[in-house]
C-alpha positions as CSV (number, residue, x, y, z in Angstrom):
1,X,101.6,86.8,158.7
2,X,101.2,83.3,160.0
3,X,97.8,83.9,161.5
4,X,96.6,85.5,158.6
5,X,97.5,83.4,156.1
6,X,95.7,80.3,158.6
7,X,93.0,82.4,159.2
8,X,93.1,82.8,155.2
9,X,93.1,79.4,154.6
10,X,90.3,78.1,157.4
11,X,87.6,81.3,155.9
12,X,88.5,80.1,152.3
13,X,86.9,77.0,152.9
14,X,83.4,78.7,154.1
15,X,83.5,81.7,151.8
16,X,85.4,83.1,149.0
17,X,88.5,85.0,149.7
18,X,90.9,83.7,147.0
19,X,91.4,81.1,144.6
20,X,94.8,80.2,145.5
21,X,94.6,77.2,148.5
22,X,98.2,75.9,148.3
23,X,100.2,77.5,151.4
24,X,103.2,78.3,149.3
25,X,101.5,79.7,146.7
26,X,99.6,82.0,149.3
27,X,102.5,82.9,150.7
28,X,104.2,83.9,147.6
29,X,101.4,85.2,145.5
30,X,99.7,87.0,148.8
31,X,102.1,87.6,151.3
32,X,105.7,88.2,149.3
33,X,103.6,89.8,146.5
34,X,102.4,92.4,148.8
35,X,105.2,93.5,151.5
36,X,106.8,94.2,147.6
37,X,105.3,97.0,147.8
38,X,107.0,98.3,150.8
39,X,110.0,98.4,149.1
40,X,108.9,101.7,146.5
41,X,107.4,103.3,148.8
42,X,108.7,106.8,149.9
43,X,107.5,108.8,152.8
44,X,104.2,107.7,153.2
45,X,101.8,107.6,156.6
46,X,98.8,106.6,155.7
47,X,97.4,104.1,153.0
48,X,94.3,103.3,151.6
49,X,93.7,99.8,150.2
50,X,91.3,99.3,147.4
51,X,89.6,96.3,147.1
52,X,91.5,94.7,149.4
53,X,89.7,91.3,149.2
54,X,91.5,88.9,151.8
55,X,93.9,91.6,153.0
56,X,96.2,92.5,150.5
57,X,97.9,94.1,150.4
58,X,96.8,96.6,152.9
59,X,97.5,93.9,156.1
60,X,101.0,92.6,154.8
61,X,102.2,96.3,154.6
62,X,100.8,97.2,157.7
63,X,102.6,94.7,159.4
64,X,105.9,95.5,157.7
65,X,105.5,99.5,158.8
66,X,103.0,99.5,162.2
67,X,103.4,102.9,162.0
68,X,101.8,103.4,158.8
69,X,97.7,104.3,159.0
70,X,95.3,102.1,156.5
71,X,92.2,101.9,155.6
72,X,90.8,98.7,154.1
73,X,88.1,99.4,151.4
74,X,86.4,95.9,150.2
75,X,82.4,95.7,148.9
76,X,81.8,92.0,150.1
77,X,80.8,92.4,153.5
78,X,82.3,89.0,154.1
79,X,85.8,89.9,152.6
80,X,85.3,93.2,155.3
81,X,83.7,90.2,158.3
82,X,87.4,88.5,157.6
83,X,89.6,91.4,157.6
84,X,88.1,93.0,160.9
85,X,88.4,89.5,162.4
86,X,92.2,89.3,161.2
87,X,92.9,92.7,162.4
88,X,91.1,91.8,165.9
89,X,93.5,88.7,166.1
90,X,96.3,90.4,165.1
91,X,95.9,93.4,167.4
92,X,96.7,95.8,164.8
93,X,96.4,99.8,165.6
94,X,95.3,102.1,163.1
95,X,93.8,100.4,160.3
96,X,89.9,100.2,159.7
97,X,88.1,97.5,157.3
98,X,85.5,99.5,155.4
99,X,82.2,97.6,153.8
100,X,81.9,99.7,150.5
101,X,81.8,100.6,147.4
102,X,84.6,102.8,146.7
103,X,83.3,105.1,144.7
104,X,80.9,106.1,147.3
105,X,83.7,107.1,149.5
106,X,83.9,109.8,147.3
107,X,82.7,113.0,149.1
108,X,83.2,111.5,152.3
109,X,85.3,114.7,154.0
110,X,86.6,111.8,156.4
111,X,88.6,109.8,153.5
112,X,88.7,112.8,150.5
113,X,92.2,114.2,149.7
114,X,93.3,112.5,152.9
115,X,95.7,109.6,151.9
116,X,99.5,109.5,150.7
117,X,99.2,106.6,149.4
118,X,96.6,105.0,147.4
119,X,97.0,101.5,146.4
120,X,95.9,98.5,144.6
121,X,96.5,95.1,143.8
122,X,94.6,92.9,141.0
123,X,91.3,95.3,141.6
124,X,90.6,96.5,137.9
125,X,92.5,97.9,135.4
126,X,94.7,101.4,135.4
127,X,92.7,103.9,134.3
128,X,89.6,103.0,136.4
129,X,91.8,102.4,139.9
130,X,93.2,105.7,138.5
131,X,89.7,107.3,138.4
132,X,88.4,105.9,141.7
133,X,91.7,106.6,143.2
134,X,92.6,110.1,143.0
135,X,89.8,111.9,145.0
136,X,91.7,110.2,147.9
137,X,95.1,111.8,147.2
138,X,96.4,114.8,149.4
139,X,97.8,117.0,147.3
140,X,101.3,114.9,147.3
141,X,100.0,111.7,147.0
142,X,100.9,108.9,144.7
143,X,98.9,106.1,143.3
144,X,100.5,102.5,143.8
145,X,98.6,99.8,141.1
146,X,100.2,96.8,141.6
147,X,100.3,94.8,138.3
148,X,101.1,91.5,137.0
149,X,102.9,90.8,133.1
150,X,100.3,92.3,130.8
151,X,100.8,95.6,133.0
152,X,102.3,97.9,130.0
153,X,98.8,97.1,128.0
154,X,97.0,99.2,130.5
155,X,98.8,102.5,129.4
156,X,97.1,105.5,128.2
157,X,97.8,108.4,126.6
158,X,95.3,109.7,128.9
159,X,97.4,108.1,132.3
160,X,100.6,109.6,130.8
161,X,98.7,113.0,129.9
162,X,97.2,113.3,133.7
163,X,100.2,111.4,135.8
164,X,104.2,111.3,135.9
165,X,104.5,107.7,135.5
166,X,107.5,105.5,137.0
167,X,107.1,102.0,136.3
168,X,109.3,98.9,138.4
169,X,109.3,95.5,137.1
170,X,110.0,93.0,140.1
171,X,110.0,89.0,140.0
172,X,108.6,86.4,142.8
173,X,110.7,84.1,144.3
174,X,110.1,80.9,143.6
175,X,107.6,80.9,140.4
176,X,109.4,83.8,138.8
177,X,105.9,85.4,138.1
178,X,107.1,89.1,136.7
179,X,105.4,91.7,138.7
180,X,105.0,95.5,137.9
181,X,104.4,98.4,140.6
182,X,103.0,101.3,138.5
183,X,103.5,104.6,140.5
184,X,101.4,107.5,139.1
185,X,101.7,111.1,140.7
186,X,99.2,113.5,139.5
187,X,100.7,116.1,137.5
188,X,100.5,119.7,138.5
């Protein structure tokens, strides 16, 4: 996480992967934010990562669980340069940096009801990572939006009429920034 969070840093200066510069704030608001996630997930294998911007959290995860498959989805094709790059540095196996838009991914038979996981973290609100998320589910997969304080706003009637909903409130370290992880299953 060292190497990413240099090669982060060093990018950041020639193009724009994230507003934060100050290491311990990258390292909290990045890199603790994200391996978070690891902690509420179940039995998952593979993970895709929507708008996964500098690599989060899709590369944090990945290193936490090397077992686990990801795929990357980002439309800046220098946010996907960077991520390819880190992976290439940090020899990772099985995880892919995709240069897309997501919802084109769509009817792609190589990515549609494929994943267990779908996740996101500070990529839009609920019920649009929701919309764009789902055609990626397998039939037991579970949606992972990653949300900061104003997370309970984003509720639905239509989220909690289409999903079960489990909600987990967590706090970072050192700035006590309260974090939600917003789990939705798809109801049968």
């Amino acid at each position: 996480m060292i190497v990413h969070a240099k090669e982060l840093m060093a990018w950041n200066k020639k193009i724009n992967l994230t507003a934060i510069k100050d290491p311990l704030q990258i390292a909290e608001k990045h890199f603790i934010d994200s391996i978070a996630a690891v902690s509420f997930f179940e039995n998952e294998t593979n993970l895709m990562d929507i708008g996964s911007g500098g690599g989060f959290p899709g590369i944090p995860i990945k290193i936490m669980m090397p077992l686990l498959k990801v795929v990357l989805i980002d439309s800046s094709r220098k946010k996907i340069n960077f991520l390819k790059h880190v992976i290439r540095m940090l020899d990772l196996k099985d995880i892919d940096a995709i240069h897309t838009r997501v919802e084109d991914l769509h009817e792609n038979q190589t990515y549609k009801n494929k994943f267990d996981a779908v996740i996101s973290r500070a990529f839009t609100e609920l019920s649009s990572f929701a919309a764009v998320g789902v055609p990626f589910l397998n039939q037991k997969g579970t949606l992972y939006a990653m949300k900061g304080k104003h997370a309970d706003q984003e509720m639905t009637s239509d989220i909690s009429n289409q999903f079960s909903v489990s909600t987990h409130y967590y706090q970072l370290p050192f700035e006590k920034s309260d974090r939600y992880m917003i789990k939705l299953s798809v109801k049968d």
